[in-house]
C-alpha positions, 0 to 999 in steps of 0.5 A: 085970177086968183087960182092964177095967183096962187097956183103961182105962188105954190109953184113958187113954194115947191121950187124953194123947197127943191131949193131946200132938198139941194142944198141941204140933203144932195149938196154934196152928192153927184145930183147936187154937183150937177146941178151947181156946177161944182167940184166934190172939194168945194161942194165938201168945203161949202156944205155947211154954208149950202145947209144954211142957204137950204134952211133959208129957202125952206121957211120962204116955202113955208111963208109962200105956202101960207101966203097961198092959203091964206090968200092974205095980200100982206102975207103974199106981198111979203114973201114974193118980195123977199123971194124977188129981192134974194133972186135978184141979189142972187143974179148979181153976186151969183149967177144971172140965171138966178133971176130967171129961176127965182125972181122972175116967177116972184114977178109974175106972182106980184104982178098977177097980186097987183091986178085989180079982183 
């Protein structure tokens, strides 16, 4: 189970560091807009905040990474939450289909965390 577990977690880790080549580094080029669904102006325009975002999602790649090596249950109870909560906060203020990218594999993680070893 716990191969599952952290097989999950890295999983996770990587998509947030994908998140974070996004959008700090191809924000505004035409993988990033695609990706997005944006504008080359509002990519422009939002840049910096996309930059902010990205860096947000590389430190909970680096949390969930040392939550999988670790194998710590605080560590790991942690960072799934607060990757579950910006997924779902994500699903309200963005798009819904944040929640099935990011919370949704956040779910999974705690629920395989919650199972008896």
């Amino acid at each position: 189970m716990n191969l599952l577990l952290n097989s999950l977690i890295i999983f996770i880790a990587l998509l947030h560091a994908v998140f974070l080549v996004l959008e700090m580094f191809l924000w505004t080029r035409p993988m990033g807009r695609k990706v997005f669904r944006m504008k080359q102006e509002y990519a422009d325009s939002t840049r910096s905040l996309a930059a902010n975002q990205g860096l947000y999602n590389g430190f909970l790649a680096a949390g969930l990474m040392w939550a999988a090596i670790s194998g710590q249950y605080s560590v790991q109870l942690f960072f799934l939450c607060c990757v579950f909560v910006a997924g779902v906060f994500g699903a309200l203020t963005v798009s819904r289909s944040i929640f099935w990218v990011q919370a949704m594999p956040a779910t999974l993680a705690l629920i395989l965390l919650s199972l008896p070893t």
